[in-house]
PyMOL CGO cylinders between C-alpha atoms (Angstrom):
from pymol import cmd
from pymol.cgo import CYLINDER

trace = [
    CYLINDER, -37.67, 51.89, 45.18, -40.61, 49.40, 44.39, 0.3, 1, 1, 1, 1, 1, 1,
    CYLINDER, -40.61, 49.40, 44.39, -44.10, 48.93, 46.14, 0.3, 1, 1, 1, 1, 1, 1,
    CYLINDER, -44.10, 48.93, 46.14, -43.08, 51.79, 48.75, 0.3, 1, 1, 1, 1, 1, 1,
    CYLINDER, -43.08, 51.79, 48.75, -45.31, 52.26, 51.41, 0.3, 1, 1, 1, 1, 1, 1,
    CYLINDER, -45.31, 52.26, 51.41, -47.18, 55.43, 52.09, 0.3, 1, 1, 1, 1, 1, 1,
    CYLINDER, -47.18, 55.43, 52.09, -46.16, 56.50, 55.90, 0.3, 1, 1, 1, 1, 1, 1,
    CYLINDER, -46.16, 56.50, 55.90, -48.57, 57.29, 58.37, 0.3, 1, 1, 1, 1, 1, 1,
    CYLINDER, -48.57, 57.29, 58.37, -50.62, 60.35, 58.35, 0.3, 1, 1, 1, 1, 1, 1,
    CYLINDER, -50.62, 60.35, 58.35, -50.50, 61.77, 61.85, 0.3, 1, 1, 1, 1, 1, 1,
    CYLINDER, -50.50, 61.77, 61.85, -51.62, 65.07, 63.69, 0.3, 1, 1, 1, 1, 1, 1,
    CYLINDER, -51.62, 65.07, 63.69, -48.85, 66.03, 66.12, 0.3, 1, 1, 1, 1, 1, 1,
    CYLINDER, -48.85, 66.03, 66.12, -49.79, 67.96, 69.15, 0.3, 1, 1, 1, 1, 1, 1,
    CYLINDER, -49.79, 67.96, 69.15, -46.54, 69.11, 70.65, 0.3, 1, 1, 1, 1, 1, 1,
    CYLINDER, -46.54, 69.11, 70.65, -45.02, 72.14, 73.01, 0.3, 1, 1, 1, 1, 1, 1,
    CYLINDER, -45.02, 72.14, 73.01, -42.39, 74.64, 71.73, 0.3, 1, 1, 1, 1, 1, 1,
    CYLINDER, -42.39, 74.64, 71.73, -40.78, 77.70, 72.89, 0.3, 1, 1, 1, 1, 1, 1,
    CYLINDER, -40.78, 77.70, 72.89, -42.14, 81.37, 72.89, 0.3, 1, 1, 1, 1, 1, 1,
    CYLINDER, -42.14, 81.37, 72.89, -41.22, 83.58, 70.25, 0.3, 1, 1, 1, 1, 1, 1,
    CYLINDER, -41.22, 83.58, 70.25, -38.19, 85.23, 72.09, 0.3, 1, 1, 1, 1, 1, 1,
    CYLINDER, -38.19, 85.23, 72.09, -38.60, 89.07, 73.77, 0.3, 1, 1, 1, 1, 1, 1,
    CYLINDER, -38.60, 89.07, 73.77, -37.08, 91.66, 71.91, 0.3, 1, 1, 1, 1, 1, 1,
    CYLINDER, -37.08, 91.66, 71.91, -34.68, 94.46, 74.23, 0.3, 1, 1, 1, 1, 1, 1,
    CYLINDER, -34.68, 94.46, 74.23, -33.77, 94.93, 78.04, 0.3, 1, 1, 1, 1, 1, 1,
    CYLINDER, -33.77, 94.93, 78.04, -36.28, 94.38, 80.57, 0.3, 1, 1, 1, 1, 1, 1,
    CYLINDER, -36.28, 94.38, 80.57, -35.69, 94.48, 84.54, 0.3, 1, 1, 1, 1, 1, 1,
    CYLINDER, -35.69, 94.48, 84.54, -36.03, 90.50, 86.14, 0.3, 1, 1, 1, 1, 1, 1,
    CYLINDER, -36.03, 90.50, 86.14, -38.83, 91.91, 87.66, 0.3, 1, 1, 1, 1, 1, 1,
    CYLINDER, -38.83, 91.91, 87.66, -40.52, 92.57, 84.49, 0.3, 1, 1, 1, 1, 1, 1,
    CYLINDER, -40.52, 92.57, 84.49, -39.75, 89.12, 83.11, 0.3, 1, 1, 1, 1, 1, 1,
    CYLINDER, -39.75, 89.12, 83.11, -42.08, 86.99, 80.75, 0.3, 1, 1, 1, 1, 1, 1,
    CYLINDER, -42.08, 86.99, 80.75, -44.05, 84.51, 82.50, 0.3, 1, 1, 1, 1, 1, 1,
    CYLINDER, -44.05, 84.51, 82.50, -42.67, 80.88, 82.24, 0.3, 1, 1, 1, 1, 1, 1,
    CYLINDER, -42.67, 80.88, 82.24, -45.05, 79.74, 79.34, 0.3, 1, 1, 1, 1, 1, 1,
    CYLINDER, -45.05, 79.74, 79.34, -44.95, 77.24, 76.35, 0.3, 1, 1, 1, 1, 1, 1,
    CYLINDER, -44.95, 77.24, 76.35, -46.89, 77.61, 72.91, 0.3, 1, 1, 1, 1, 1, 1,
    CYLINDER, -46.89, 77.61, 72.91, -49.11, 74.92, 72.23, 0.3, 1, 1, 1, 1, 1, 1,
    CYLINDER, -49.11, 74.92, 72.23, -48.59, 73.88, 68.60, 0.3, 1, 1, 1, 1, 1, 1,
    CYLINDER, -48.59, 73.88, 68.60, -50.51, 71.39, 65.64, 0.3, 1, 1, 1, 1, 1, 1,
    CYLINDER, -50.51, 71.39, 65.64, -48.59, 69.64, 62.50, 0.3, 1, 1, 1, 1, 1, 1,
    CYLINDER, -48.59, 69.64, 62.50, -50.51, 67.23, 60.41, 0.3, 1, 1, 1, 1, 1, 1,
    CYLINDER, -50.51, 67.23, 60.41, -47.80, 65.54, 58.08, 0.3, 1, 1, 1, 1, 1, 1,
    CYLINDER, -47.80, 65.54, 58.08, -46.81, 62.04, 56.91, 0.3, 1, 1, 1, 1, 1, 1,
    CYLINDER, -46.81, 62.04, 56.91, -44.96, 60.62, 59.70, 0.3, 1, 1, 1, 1, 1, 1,
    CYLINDER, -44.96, 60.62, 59.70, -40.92, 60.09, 57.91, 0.3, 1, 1, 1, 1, 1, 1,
    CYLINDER, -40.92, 60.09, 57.91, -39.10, 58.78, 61.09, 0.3, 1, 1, 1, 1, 1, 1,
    CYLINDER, -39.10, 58.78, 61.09, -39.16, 59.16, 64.73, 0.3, 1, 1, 1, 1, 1, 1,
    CYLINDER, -39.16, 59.16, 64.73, -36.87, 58.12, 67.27, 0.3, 1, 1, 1, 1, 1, 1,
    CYLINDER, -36.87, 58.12, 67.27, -36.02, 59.41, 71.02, 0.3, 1, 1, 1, 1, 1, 1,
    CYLINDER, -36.02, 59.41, 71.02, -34.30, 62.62, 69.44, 0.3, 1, 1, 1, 1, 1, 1,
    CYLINDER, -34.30, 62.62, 69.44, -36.91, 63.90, 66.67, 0.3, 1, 1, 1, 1, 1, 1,
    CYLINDER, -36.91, 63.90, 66.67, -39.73, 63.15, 65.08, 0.3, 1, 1, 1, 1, 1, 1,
    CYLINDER, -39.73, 63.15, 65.08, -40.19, 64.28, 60.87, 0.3, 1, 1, 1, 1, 1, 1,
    CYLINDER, -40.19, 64.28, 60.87, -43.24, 64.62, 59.59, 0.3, 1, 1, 1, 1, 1, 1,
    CYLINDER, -43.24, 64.62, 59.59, -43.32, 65.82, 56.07, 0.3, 1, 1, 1, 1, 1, 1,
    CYLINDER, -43.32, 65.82, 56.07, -46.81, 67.83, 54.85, 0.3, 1, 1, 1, 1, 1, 1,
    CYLINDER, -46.81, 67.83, 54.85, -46.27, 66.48, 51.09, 0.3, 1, 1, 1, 1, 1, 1,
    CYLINDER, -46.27, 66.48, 51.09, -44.93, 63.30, 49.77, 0.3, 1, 1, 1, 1, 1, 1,
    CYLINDER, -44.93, 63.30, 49.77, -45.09, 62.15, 46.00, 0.3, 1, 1, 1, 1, 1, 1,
    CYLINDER, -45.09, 62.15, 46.00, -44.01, 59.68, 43.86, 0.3, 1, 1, 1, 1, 1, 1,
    CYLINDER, -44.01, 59.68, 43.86, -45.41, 57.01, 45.43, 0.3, 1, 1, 1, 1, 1, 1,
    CYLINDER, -45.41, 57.01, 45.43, -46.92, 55.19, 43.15, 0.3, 1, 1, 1, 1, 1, 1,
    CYLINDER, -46.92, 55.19, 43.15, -46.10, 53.02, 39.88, 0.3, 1, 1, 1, 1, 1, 1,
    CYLINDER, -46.10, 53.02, 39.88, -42.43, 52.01, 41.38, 0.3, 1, 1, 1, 1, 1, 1,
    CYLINDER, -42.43, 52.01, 41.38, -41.23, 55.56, 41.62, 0.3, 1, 1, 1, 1, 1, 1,
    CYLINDER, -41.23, 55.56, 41.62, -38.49, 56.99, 44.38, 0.3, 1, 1, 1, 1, 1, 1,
    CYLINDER, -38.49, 56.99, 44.38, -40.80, 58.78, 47.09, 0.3, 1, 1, 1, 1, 1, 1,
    CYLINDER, -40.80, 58.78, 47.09, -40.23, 62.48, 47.32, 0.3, 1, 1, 1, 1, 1, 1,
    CYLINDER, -40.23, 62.48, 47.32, -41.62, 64.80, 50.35, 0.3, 1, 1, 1, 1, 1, 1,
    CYLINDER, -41.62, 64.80, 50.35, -41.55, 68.62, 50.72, 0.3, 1, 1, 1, 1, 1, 1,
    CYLINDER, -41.55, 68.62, 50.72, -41.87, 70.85, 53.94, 0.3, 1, 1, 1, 1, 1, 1,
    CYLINDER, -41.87, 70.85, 53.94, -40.46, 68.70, 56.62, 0.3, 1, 1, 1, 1, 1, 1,
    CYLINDER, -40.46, 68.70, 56.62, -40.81, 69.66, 60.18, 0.3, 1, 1, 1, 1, 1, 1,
    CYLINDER, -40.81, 69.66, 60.18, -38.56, 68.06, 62.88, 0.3, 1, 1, 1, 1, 1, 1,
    CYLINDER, -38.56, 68.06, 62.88, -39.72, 67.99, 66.15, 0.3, 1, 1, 1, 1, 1, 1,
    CYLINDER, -39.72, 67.99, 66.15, -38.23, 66.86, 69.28, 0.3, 1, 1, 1, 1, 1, 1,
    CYLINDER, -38.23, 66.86, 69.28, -40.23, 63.59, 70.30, 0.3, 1, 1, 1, 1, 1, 1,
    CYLINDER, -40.23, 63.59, 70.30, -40.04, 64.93, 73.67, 0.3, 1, 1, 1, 1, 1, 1,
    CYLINDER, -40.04, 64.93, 73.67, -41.93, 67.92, 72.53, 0.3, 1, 1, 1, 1, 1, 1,
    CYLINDER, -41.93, 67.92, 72.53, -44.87, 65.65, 71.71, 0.3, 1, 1, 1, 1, 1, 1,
    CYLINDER, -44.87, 65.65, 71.71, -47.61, 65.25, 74.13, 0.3, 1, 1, 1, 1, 1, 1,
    CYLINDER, -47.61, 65.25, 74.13, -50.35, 63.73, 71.38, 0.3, 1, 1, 1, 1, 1, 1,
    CYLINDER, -50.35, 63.73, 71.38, -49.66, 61.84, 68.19, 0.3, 1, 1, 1, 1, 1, 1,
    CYLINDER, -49.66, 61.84, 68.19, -52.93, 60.44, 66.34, 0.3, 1, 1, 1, 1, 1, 1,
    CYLINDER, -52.93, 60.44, 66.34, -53.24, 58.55, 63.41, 0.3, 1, 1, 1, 1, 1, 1,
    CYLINDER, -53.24, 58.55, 63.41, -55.18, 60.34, 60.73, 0.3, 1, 1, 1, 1, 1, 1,
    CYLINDER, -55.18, 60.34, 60.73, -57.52, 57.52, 58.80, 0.3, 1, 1, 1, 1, 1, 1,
    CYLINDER, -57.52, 57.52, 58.80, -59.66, 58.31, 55.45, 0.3, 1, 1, 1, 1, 1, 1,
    CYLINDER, -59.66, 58.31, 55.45, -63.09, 57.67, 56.20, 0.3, 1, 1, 1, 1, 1, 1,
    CYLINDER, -63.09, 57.67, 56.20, -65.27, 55.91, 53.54, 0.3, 1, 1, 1, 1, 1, 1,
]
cmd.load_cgo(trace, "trace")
């Protein structure tokens, strides 16, 4: 792949599950109905309505070589309640 483009680098605020509740508990004794507020700061891959991949490493991006990431997160786009461009200040 020549002259490939560096993607975006975005912080993602988004909402996942809770970190399921181990045994038997009465209803009565049920977790609250809460969500865990979560950060990513990656390269943005590709998003569409499903998912959104950020990767936290790319490579090979330079001198005509075939860009290579490592770590990649997908999150459901849904999910997301904040993306924000991440730009290098001089």
């Amino acid at each position: 792949m020549t002259n490939a483009r560096k993607p975006k680098l975005v912080l993602a605020e988004w909402l996942d599950s809770a970190q399921p509740i181990p045994g038997w508990r009465f209803l009565a004794d049920a977790p609250k109905p809460e969500v865990v507020r979560c950060y990513s700061v990656g390269w943005l891959i590709a998003m569409n309505k499903r998912a959104t991949v950020l990767a936290p490493n790319i490579g090979n991006m330079e001198n005509g070589g075939s860009p290579q990431g490592s770590g990649f997160i997908r999150i459901p786009t849904l999910s997301i309640t904040r993306l924000v461009e991440l730009v290098e200040n001089d």
